[in-house]
C-alpha positions as CSV (number, residue, x, y, z in Angstrom):
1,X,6.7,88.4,-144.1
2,X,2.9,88.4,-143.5
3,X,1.0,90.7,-145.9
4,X,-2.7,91.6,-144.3
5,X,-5.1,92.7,-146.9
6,X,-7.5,95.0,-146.6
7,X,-10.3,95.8,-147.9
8,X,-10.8,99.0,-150.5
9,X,-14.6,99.3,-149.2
10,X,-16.7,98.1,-146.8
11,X,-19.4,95.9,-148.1
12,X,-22.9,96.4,-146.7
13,X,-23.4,91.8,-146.8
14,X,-20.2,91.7,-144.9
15,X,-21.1,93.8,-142.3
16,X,-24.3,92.5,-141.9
17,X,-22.7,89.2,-142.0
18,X,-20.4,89.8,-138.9
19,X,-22.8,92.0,-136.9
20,X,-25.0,88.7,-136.7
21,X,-22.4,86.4,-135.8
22,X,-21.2,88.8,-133.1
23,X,-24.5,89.3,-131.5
24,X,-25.7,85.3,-131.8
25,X,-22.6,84.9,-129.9
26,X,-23.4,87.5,-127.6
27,X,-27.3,86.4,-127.3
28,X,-27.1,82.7,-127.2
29,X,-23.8,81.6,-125.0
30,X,-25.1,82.5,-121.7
31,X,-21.6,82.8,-120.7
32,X,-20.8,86.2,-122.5
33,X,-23.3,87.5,-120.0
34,X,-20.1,87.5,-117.5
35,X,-18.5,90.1,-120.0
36,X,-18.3,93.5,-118.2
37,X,-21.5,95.0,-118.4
38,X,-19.9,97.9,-120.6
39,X,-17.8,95.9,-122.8
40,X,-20.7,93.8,-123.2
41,X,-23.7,96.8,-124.0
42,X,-20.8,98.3,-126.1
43,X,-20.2,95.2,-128.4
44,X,-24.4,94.8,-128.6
45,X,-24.6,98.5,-130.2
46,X,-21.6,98.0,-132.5
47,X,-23.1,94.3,-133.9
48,X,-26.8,96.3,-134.0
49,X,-25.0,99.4,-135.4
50,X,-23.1,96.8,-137.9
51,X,-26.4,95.9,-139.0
52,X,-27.5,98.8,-139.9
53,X,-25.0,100.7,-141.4
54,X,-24.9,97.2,-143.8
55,X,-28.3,97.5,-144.5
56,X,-27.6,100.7,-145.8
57,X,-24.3,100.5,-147.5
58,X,-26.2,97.2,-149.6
59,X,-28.8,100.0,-150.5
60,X,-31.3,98.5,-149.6
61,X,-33.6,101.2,-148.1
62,X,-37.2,99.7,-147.6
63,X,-35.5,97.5,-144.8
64,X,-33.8,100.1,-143.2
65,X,-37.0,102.2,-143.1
66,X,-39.0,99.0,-141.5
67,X,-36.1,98.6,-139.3
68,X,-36.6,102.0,-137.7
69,X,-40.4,101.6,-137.8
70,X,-39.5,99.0,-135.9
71,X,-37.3,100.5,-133.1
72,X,-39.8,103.4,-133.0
73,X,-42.7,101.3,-132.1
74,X,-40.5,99.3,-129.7
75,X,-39.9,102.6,-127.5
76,X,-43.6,103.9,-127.5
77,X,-44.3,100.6,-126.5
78,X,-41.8,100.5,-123.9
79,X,-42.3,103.9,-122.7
80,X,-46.3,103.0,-122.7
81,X,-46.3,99.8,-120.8
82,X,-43.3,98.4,-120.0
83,X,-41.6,101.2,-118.6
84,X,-42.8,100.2,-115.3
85,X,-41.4,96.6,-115.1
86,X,-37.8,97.2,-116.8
87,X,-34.8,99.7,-117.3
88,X,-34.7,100.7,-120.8
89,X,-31.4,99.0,-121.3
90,X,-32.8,95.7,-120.4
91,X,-35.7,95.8,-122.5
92,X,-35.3,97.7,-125.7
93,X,-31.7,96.6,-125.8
94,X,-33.0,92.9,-126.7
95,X,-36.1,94.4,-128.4
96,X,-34.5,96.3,-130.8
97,X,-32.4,92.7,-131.5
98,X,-35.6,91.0,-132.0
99,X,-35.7,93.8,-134.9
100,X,-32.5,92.7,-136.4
101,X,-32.8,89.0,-136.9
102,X,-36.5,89.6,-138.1
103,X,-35.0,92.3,-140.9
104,X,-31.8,89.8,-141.2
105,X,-34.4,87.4,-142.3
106,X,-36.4,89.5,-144.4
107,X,-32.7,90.1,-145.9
108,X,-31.4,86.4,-146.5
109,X,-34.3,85.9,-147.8
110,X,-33.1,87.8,-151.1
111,X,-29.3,88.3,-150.4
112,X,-26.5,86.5,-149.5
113,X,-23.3,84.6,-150.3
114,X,-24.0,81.0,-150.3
115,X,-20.8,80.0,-147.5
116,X,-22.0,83.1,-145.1
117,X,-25.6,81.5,-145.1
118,X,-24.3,77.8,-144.4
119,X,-21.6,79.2,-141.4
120,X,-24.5,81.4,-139.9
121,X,-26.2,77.7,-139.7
122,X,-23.6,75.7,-138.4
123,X,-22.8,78.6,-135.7
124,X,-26.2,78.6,-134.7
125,X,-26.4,74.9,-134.2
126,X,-23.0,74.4,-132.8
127,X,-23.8,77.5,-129.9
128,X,-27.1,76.0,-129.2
129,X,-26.0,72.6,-128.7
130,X,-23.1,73.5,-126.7
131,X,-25.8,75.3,-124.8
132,X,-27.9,72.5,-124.0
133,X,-25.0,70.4,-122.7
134,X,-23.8,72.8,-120.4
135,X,-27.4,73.4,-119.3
136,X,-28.0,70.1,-118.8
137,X,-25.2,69.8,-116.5
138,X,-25.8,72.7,-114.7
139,X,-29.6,71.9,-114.3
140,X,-28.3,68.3,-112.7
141,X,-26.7,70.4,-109.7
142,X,-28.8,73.4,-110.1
143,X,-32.4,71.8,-110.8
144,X,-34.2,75.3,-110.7
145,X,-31.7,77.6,-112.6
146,X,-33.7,78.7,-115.7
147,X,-36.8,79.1,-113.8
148,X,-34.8,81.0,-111.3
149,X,-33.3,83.0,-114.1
150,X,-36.9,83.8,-115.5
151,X,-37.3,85.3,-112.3
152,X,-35.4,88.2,-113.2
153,X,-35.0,90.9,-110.3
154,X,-35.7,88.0,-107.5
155,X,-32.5,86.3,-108.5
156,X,-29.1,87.7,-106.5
157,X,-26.6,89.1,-109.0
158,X,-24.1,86.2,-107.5
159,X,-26.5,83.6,-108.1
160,X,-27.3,85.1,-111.9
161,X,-23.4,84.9,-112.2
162,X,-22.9,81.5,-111.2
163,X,-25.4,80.4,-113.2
164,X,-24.2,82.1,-116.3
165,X,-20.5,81.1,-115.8
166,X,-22.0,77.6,-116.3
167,X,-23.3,78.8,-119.2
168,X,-27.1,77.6,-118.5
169,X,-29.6,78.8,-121.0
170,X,-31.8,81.5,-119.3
171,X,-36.1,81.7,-119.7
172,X,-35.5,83.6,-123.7
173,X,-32.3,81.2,-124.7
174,X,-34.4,78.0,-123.5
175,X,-37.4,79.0,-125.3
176,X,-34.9,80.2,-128.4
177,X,-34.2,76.0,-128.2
178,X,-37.6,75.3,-129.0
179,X,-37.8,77.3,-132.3
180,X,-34.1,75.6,-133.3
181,X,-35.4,72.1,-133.0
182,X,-37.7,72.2,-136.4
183,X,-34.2,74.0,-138.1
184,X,-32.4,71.2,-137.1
185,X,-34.9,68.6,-138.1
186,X,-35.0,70.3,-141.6
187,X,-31.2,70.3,-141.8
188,X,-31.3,66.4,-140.6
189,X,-33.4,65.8,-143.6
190,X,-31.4,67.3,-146.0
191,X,-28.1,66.0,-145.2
192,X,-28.6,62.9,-143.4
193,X,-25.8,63.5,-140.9
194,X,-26.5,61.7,-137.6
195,X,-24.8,64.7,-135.0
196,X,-28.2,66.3,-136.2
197,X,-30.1,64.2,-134.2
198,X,-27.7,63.7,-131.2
199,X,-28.0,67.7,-131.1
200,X,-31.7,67.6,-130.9
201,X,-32.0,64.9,-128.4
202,X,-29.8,66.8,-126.2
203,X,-31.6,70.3,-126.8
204,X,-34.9,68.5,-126.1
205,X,-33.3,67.1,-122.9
206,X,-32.2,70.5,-121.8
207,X,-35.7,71.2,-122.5
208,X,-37.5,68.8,-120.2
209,X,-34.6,69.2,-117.8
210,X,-35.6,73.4,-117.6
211,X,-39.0,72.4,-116.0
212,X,-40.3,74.8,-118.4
213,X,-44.1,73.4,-118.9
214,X,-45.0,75.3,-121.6
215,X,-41.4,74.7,-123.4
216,X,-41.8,71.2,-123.1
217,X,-45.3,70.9,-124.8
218,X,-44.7,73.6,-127.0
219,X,-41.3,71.5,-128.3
220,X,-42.9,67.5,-128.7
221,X,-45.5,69.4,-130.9
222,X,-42.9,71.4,-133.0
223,X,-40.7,68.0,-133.2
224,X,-43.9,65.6,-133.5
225,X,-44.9,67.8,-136.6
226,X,-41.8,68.4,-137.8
227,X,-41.2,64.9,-139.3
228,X,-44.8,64.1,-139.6
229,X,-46.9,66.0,-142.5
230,X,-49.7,64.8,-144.4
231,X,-49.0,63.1,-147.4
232,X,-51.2,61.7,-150.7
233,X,-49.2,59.2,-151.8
234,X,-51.2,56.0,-151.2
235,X,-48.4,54.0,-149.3
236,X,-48.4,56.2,-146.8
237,X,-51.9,56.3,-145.8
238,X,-51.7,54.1,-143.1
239,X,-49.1,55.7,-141.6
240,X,-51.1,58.8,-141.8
241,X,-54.4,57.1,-140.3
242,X,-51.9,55.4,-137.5
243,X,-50.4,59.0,-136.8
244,X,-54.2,60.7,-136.9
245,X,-55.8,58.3,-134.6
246,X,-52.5,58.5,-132.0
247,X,-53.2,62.2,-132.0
248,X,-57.0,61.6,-131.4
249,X,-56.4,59.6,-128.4
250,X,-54.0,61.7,-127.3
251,X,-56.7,64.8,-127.5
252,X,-59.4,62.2,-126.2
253,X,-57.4,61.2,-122.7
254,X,-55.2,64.6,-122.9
255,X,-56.0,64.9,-119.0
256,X,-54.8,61.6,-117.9
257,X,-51.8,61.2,-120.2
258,X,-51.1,65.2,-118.2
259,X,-51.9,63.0,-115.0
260,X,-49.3,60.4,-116.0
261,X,-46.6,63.0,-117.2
262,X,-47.0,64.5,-113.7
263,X,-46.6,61.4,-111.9
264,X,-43.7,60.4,-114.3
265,X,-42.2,63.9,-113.4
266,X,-42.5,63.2,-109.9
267,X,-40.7,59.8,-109.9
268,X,-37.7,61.5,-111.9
269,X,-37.5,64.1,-109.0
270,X,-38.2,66.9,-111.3
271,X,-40.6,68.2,-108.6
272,X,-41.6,71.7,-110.2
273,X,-42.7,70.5,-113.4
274,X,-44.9,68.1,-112.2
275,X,-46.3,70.5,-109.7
276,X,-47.3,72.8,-113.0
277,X,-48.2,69.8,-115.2
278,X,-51.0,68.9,-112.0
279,X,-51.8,72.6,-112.7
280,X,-52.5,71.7,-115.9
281,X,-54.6,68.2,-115.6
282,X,-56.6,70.4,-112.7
283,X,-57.3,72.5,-115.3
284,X,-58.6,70.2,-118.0
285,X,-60.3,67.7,-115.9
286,X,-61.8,69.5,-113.2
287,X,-62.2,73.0,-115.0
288,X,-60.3,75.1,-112.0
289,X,-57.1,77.0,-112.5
290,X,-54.4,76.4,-109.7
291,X,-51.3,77.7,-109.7
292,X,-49.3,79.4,-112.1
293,X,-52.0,78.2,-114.8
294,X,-54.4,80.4,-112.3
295,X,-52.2,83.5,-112.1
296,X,-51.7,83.5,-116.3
297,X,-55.4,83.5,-116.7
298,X,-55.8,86.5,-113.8
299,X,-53.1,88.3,-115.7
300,X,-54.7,87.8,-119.4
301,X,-57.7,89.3,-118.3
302,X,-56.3,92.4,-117.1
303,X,-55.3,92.8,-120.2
304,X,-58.7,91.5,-121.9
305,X,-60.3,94.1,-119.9
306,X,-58.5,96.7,-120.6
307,X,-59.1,96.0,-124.3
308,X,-62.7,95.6,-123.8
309,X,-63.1,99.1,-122.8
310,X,-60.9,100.7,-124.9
311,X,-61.2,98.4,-128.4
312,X,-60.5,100.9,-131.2
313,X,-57.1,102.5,-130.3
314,X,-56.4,100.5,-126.7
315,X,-54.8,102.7,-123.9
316,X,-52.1,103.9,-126.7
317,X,-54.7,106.3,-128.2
318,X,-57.0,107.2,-124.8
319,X,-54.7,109.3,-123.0
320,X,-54.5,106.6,-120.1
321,X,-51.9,105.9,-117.8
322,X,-51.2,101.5,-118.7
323,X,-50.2,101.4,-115.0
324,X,-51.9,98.1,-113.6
325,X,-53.7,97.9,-116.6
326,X,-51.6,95.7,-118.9
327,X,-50.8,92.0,-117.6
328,X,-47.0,91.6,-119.1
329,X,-47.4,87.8,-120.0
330,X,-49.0,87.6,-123.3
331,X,-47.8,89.5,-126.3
332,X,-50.8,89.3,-128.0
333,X,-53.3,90.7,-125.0
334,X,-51.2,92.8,-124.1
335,X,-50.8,94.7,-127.4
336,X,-54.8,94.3,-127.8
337,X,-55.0,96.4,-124.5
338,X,-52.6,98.8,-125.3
339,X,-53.1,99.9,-129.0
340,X,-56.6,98.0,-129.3
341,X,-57.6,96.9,-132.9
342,X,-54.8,98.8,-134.6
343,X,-52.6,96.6,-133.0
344,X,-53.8,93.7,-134.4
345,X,-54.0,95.2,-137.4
346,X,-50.5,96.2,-136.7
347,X,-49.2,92.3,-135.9
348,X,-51.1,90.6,-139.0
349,X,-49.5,93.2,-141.0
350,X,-46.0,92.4,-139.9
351,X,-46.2,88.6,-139.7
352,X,-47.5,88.8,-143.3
353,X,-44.7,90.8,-144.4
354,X,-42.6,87.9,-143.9
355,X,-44.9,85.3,-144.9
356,X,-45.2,86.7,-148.1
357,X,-41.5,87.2,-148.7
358,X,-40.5,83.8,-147.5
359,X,-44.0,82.5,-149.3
360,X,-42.5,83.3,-152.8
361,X,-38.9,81.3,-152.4
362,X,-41.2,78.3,-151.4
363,X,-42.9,75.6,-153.5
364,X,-45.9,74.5,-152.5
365,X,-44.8,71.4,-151.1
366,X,-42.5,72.9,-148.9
367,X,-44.6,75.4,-147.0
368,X,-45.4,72.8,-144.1
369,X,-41.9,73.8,-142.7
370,X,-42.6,77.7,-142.7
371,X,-46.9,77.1,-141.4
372,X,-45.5,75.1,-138.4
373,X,-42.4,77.6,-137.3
374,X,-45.1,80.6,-137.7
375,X,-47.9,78.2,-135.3
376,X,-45.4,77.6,-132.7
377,X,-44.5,81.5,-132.8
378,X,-47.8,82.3,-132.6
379,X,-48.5,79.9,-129.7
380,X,-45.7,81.6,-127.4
381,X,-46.9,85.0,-128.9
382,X,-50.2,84.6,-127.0
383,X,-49.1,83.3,-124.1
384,X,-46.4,84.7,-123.4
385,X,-44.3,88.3,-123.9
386,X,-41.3,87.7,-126.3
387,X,-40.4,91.7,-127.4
388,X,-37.3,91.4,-125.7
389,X,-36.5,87.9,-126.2
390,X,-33.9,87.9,-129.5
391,X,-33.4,84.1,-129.2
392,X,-37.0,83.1,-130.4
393,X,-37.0,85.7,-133.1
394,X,-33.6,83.9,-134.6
395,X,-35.0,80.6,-134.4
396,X,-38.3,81.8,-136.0
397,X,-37.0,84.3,-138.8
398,X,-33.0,84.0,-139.8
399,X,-33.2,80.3,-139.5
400,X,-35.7,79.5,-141.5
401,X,-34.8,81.8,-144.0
402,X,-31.1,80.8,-144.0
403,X,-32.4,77.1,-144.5
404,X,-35.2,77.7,-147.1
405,X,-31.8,78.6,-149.6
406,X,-30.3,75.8,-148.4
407,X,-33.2,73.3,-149.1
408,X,-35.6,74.4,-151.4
409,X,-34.2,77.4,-153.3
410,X,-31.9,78.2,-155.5
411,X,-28.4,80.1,-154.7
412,X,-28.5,83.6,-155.6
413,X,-25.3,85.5,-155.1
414,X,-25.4,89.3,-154.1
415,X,-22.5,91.9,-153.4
416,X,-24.3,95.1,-152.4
């Protein structure tokens, strides 16, 4: 006879618990994507609703009031700029996400059963490298697939299907990969274990393999600096000098080493990248945008402009229709042109809501880890929009506060 227990209450950690394992499995397997679109939207507002309803069963109320700060500022901003571009659905569905694994953070920061913490982990790293092995396998047959996904509206429904029934990683899940590596780096040097390296050399494969230029830089600098750090222990200097001078040389011929990588490119048939890598070199050495590195910088400046006649408040506070006057690839400009100063204001103020939080379980010596997750974020922050991409929000705020118990701090047990 089976006896099923249940429980007397519902706990506010365990619902916040499951609601983020149901939506990383939602967000992060490409697959789930082929779920009906209603079973699929439904199951998204339960895990989000899950969230909050644990947030507020554990009590603990300053979250949930960020949290709808949050959401609130995610529709004015839709409804001011990006209403235009995207359905509701398809933006502030994945915006408001965003929300949840920054206040998940914020939350394991403080609270948490030691177990649920190291299974949220292994989850994540298990999904993502699933992830890139079925990406890189699709991307062998399909060479174009996440750029075509980026594409969004250009791509046939049948084609988005097929590519998500392979389960390749789409533009946000790709760029999601990026802000795992340096989590699995950490956990590699904590525990020693081998499969963490075999799942970041096949996540930085998946990587190269998306043609994704900016991805591909933005991930060798997040690895690079992920097991280099400077050090004042004396036996290590000339490691540190050898390190130093590889990087100036690598600044001091940047374009032809971008010259080389193009070429290489080229010769492994991945055409696109090193069409967008010759962008770059053209760019550098003969100080003339081409291509997509041409477009960005016409789009960054709409935005620019619009800031730079409307600096206080943006468009947000002037009564203006954003219409043609907000660029839609770069967070950072685009923000400055719609709510002007206060919206830097706005950003540095949230950023440093975390850092301070995640600042104070940290010894000094550990900070590196944090500063490097926070540069890379602030890196695709400015050049590119990443609102409504959840994956790079996990990767730079649950992770690394799931991990900083698990390697620096100390357990603290919680059952609100």
């Amino acid at each position: 006879m089976f006896v099923i227990n249940i429980p007397k209450k519902i706990v506010g950690s365990d619902l916040i618990y499951v609601s983020l394992i149901c939506l990383t499995l939602l967000l992060c397997l490409p697959v789930t994507i082929c779920l009906p679109g209603l079973i699929r939207n439904l199951l998204q507002v339960l895990a989000v609703g899950g969230f909050c309803l644990g947030i507020i069963l554990s009590k603990k109320k300053n979250l949930f009031i960020i949290f709808i700060g949050c959401v609130l500022f995610t529709l004015i901003y839709y409804y001011g700029a990006w209403s235009y571009r995207m359905s509701m659905t398809t933006y502030c569905f994945n915006a408001i996400c965003c929300w949840v694994y920054f206040i998940g953070g914020i939350y394991y920061l403080q609270y948490g059963v030691q177990k649920k913490r190291q299974f949220l982990l292994s989850l994540v790293f298990i999904i993502t490298t699933v992830t890139a092995v079925t990406t890189i396998f699709g991307l062998i047959r399909y060479p174009l697939a996440v750029r075509d996904l980026g594409k969004g509206d250009f791509l046939s429904d049948s084609t988005k299907f097929m590519y998500r029934k392979m389960n390749i990683a789409g533009w946000s899940q790709m760029y999601g990969m990026v802000f795992i590596l340096p989590n699995i780096i950490s956990a590699y040097k904590k525990n020693k274990k081998n499969y963490f390296l075999v799942s970041l050399v096949l996540c930085e494969l998946s990587i190269i393999f998306s043609q994704l230029t900016f991805a591909m830089l933005l991930s060798a600098f997040v690895i690079i600096f992920s097991f280099y750090k400077p050090t004042k222990k004396r036996k290590f200097m000339l490691v540190e000098v050898v390190i130093l001078e590889i990087i100036f040389m690598t600044i001091l011929f940047l374009e032809d080493i971008v010259y080389l990588l193009s070429m290489l490119m080229k010769n492994l048939e991945l055409s696109t990248l090193s069409i967008k890598l010759m962008d770059l070199y053209n760019l550098l050495a003969l100080r003339k945008s081409t291509g997509d590195a041409a477009a960005r910088f016409d789009l960054y400046n709409i935005s620019l402009k619009t800031f730079s006649e409307h600096p206080i408040g943006g468009i947000f506070f002037s009564d203006v229709d954003s219409k043609n006057l907000i660029s839609y690839h770069s967070e950072f400009f685009d923000m400055l042109g719609f709510f002007g100063l206060f919206g830097l204001i706005l950003m540095l103020f949230i950023g440093g809501m975390y850092l301070k939080k995640i600042n104070n379980k940290l010894q000094e010596k550990d900070r590196y880890f944090i500063i490097l997750i926070f540069l890379a974020f602030i890196a695709i922050f400015v050049f590119n929009p990443v609102f409504y991409s959840p994956q790079i929000f996990l990767g730079s705020f649950l992770m690394p506060s799931l991990l900083v118990h698990n390697l620096y701090g100390k357990e603290k047990t919680y059952y609100g």
